[in-house]
C-alpha positions as CSV (number, residue, x, y, z in Angstrom):
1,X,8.3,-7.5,-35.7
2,X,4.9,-6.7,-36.6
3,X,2.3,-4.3,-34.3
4,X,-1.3,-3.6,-33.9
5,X,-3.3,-0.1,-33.9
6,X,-5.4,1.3,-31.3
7,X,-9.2,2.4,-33.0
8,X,-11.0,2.9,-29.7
9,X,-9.5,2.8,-26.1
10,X,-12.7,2.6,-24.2
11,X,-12.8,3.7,-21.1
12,X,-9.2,2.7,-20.0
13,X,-6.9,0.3,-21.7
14,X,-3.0,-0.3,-20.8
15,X,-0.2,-2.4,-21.5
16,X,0.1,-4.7,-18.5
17,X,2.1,-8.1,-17.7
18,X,1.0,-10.2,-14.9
19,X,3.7,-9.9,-12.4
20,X,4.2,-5.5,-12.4
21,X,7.4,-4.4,-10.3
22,X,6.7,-6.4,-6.7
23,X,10.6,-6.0,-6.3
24,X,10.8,-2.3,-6.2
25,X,8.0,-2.0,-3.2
26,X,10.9,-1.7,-1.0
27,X,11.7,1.3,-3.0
28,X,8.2,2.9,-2.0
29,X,7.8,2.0,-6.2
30,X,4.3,1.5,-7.3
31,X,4.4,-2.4,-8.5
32,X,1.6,-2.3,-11.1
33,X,0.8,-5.3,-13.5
34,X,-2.5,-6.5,-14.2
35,X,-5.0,-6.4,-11.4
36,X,-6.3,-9.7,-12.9
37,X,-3.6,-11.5,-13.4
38,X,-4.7,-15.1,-14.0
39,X,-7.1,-13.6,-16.9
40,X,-3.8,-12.1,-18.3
41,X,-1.9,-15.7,-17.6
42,X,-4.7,-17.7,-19.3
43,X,-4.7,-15.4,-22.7
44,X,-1.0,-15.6,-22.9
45,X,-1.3,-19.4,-22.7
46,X,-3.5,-19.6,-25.2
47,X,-1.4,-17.9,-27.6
48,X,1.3,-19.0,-27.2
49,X,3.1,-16.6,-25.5
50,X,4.9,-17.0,-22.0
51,X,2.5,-16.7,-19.0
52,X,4.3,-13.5,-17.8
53,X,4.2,-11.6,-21.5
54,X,2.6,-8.0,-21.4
55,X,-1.3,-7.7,-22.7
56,X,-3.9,-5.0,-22.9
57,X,-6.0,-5.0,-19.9
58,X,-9.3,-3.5,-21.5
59,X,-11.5,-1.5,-18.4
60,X,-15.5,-2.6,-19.3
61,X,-14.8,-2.6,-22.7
62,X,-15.5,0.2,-26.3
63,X,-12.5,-1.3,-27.3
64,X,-10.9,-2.1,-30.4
65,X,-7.5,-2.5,-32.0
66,X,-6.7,-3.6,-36.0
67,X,-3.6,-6.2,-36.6
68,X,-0.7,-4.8,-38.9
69,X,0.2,-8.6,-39.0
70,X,-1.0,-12.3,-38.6
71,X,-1.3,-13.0,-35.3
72,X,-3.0,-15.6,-32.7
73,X,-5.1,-13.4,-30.3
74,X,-7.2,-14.7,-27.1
75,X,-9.7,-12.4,-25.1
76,X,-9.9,-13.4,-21.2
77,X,-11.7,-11.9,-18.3
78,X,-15.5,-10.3,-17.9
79,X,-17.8,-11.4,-19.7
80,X,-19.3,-9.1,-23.1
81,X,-19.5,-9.4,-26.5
82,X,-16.2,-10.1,-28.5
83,X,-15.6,-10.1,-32.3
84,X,-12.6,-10.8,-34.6
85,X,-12.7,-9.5,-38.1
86,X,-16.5,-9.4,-37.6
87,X,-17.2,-13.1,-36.7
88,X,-17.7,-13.6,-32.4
89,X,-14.9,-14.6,-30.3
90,X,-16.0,-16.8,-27.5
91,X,-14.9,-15.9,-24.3
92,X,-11.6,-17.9,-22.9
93,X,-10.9,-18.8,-26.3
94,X,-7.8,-18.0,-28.7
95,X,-8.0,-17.5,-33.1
96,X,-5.7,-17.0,-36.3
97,X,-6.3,-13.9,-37.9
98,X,-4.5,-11.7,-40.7
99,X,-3.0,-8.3,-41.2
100,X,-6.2,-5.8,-40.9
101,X,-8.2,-7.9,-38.7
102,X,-10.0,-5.8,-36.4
103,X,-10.7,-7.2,-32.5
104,X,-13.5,-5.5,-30.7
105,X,-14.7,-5.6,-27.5
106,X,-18.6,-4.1,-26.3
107,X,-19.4,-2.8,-23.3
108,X,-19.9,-5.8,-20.5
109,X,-22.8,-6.1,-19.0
110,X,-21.3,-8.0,-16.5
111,X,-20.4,-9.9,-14.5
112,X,-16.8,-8.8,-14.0
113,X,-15.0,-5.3,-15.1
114,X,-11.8,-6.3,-17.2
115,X,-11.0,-7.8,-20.4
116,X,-7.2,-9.0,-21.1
117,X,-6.2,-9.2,-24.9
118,X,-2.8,-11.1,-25.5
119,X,-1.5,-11.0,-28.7
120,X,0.9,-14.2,-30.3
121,X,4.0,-12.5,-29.6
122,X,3.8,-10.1,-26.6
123,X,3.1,-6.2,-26.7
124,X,6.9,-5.4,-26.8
125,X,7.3,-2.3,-25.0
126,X,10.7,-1.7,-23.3
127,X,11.0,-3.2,-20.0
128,X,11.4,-0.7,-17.0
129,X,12.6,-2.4,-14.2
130,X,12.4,-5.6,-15.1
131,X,8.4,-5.5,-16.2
132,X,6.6,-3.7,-19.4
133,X,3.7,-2.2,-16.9
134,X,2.3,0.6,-16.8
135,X,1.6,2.8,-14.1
136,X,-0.2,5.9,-15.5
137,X,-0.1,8.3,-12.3
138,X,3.7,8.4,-12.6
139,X,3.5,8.3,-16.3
140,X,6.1,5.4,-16.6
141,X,6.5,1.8,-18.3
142,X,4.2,0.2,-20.4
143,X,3.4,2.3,-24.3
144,X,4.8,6.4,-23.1
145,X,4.1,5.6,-19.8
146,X,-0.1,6.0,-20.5
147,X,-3.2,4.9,-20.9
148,X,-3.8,3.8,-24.8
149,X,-5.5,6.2,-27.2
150,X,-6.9,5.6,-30.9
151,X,-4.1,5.7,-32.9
152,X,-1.1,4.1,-31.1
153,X,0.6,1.7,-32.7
154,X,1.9,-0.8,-30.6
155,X,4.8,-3.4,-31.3
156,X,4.0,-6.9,-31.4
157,X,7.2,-9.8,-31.0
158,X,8.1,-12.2,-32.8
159,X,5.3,-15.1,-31.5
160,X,5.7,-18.8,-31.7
161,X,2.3,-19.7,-31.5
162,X,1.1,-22.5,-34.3
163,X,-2.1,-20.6,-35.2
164,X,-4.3,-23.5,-33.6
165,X,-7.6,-22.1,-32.1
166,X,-8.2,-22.9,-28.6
167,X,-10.3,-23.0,-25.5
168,X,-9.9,-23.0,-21.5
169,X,-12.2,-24.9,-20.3
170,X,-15.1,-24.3,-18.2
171,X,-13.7,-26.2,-15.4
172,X,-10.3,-24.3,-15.7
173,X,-12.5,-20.3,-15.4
174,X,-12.7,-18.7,-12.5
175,X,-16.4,-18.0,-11.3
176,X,-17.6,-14.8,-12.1
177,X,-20.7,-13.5,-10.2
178,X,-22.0,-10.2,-8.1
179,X,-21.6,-11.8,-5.1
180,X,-17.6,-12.4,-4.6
181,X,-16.1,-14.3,-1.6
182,X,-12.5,-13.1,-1.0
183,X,-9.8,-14.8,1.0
184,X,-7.9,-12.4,3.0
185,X,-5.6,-13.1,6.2
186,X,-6.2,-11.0,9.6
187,X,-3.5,-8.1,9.1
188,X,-1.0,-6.4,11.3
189,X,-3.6,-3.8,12.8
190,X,-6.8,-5.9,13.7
191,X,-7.9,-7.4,17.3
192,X,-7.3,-6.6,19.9
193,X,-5.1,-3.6,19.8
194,X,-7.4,-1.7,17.0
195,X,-10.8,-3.4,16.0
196,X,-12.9,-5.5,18.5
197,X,-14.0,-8.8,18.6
198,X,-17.3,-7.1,17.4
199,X,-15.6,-5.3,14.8
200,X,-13.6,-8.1,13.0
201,X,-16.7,-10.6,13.6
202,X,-18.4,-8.0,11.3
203,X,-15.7,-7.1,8.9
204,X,-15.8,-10.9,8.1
205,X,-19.6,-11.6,8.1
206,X,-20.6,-8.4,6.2
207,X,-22.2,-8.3,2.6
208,X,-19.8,-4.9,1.0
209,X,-21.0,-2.8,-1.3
210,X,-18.1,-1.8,-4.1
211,X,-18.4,2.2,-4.3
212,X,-18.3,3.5,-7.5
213,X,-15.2,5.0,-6.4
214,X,-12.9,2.6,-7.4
215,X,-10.1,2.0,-10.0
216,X,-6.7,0.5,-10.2
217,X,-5.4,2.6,-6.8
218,X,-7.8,0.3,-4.9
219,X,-11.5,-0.5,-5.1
220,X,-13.5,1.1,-2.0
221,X,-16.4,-0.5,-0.3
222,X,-19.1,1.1,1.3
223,X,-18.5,2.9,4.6
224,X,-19.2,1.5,7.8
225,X,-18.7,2.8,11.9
226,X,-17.0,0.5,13.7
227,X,-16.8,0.6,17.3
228,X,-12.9,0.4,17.8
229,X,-10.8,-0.7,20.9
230,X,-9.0,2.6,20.9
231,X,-10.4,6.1,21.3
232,X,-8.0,7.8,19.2
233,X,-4.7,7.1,16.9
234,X,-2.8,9.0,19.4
235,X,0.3,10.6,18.2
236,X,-0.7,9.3,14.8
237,X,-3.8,11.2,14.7
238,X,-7.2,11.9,16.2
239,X,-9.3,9.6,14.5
240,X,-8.6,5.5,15.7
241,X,-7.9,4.1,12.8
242,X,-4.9,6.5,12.4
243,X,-1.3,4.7,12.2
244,X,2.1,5.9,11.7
245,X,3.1,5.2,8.3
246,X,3.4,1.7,7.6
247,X,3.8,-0.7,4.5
248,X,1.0,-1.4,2.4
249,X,1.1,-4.9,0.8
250,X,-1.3,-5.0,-2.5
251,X,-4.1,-6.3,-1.6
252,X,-4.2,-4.8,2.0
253,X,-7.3,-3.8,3.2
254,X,-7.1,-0.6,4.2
255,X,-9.2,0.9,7.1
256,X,-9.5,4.7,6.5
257,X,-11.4,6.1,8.7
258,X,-14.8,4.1,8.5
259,X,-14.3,3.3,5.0
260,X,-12.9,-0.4,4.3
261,X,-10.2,-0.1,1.1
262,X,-8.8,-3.0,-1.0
263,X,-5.1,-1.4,-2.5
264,X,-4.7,-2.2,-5.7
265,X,-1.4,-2.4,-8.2
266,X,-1.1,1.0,-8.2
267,X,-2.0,1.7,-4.7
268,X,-0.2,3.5,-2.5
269,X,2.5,1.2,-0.6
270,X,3.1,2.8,2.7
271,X,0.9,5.3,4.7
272,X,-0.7,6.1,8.2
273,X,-4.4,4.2,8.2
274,X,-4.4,1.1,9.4
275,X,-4.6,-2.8,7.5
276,X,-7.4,-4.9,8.9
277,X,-6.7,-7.9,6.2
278,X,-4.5,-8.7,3.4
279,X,-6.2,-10.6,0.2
280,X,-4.3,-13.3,-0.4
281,X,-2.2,-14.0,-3.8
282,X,-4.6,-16.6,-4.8
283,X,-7.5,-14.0,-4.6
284,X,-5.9,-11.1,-5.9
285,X,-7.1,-11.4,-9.3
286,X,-10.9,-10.9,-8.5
287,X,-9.9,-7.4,-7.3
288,X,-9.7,-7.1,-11.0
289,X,-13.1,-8.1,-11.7
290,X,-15.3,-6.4,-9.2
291,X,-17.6,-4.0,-10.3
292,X,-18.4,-0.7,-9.5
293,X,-22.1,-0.3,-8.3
294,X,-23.9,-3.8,-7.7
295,X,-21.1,-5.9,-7.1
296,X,-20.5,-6.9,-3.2
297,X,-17.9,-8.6,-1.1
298,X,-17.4,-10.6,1.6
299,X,-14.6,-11.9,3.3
300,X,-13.4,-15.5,4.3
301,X,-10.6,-16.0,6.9
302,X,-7.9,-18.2,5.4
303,X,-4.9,-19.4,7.5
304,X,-1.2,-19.5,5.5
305,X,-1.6,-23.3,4.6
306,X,-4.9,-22.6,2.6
307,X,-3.3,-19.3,1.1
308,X,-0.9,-21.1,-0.7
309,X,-2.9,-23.8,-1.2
310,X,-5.0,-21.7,-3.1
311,X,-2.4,-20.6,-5.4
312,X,-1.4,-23.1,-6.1
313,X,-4.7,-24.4,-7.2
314,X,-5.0,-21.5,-9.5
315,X,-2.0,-21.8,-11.7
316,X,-2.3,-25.4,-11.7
317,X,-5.4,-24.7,-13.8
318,X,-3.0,-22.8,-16.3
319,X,-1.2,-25.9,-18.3
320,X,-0.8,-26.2,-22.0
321,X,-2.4,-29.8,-21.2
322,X,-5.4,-28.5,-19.9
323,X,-6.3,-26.5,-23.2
324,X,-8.7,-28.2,-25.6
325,X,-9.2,-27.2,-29.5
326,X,-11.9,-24.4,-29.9
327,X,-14.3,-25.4,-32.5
């Protein structure tokens, strides 16, 4: 077993897998994982690694990390400036390097918020309930149950990769922009009982502003007054979009008060405001990639056939057939 060092964190960096704990939701347990997943997937693939191995998910980047080994290592996700042992990495792209290399990541520009760093190998932090995740608020999983800082050392497995440099290609990336369209299906509290027509014919159509407010709990968008088919949450409370507690999916979108939520991994998973729209699994990973301040969303109505058509698109993009050599 070999391992890597930690030089600069950036702003936030973790050890995430792609899948978290969605088992344990039942458990009122925060599930986790990467909130990109397919960036995660896709680096893994190209290293070797199986798709569900944990990573680094890297938050805008000021990140670097020094090898202790030889190792195949692939950087997925927003776009920025990449380098491995000085020379650039291109984006979406995996390379051999040797004991003392040193990966660095600059600050993106943009578009998109998160880088994922898989290593040949896996980060091989013990498991906690059947995923290496972490989930900082609670202080468990992943490397001591935080956020990296310089000087960790992390453990690398044994990888299986064959050292050969390689490339997703274009037509295999996910579109990055500042104007993101998100799938979402209508959710347990929407028309008629809760929004109007008006309401959910706005929700849908409207260009939202990502508040700077956002991180891995759940990315907030601007806030907006609806007009609401109720005057009041009742026994729930005095404002209408007041609930008794009820699940929260990841994804949900999350009406509190007039302010439009999208729940993240490490959201919470059950409370009293109510779920206009759930983003559906195939368009969870751009939750990931929205940025804070200039970024905006808008919603697209899906019905269950096109959800899992979706997915289904997505991962059949990730293929060890569909790599090509990286020159």
């Amino acid at each position: 077993m070999s391992g890597l060092e930690i030089l600069e964190p950036g702003i936030q960096a973790t050890v995430q897998d792609p899948t978290g704990r969605p088992g344990m939701l039942r458990q009122g347990f925060f599930p986790s994982g990467a909130m990109d997943y397919f960036a995660l997937q896709a680096a893994n693939l190209l290293v070797g690694n199986p798709r569900e191995a944990a990573g680094i998910e890297v938050t805008l980047g000021g990140f670097a990390m020094r090898l202790q080994g030889d190792a195949t290592i692939a950087v997925c996700g927003a776009e920025g400036q990449v380098t491995l042992d000085g020379e650039p990495l291109p984006p979406w792209s995996s390379r051999r390097a040797g004991a003392g290399a040193e990966l660095r990541i600059a600050i993106s520009p943009g578009p998109g918020f998160r880088f994922y760093v898989a290593v040949s190998g896996a980060i091989d932090v013990p498991e906690l309930f059947g995923s290496r995740a972490t989930y900082t608020m609670g202080g468990l999983g992943g490397y001591q149950g935080r956020a990296l800082t310089a000087g960790d050392e992390l453990p690398v497995g044994t990888g299986a990769s064959d050292g050969r440099a390689r490339r997703l290609p274009d037509a295999a990336r996910p579109a990055y922009g500042r104007e993101w369209e998100i799938e979402v299906m209508r959710g347990p509290q929407a028309t008629p009982d809760y929004l109007t027509e008006r309401d959910m014919e706005e929700f849908l159509s409207r260009s939202w502003a990502v508040d700077r407010n956002s991180d891995r709990t759940g990315v907030r968008l601007e806030s907006h007054r609806f007009e609401w088919a109720r005057k009041s949450g009742g026994v729930a409370g005095g404002h209408p979009s007041n609930i008794l507690d009820n699940p929260y999916p990841v994804g949900a979108v999350n009406i509190n008060g007039d302010l439009p939520v999208l729940l993240g991994p490490d959201g919470p998973t059950a409370g009293g405001f109510i779920v206009a729209a759930t983003v559906v699994r195939g368009a969870l990973w751009k939750l990931g990639q929205l940025r804070p301040i200039g970024d905006h969303v808008r919603f697209r109505e899906v019905t269950l056939e096109e959800s899992i058509a979706l997915e289904r698109e997505l991962s059949a993009r990730l293929t060890d057939d569909a790599l090509e050599p990286a020159g």
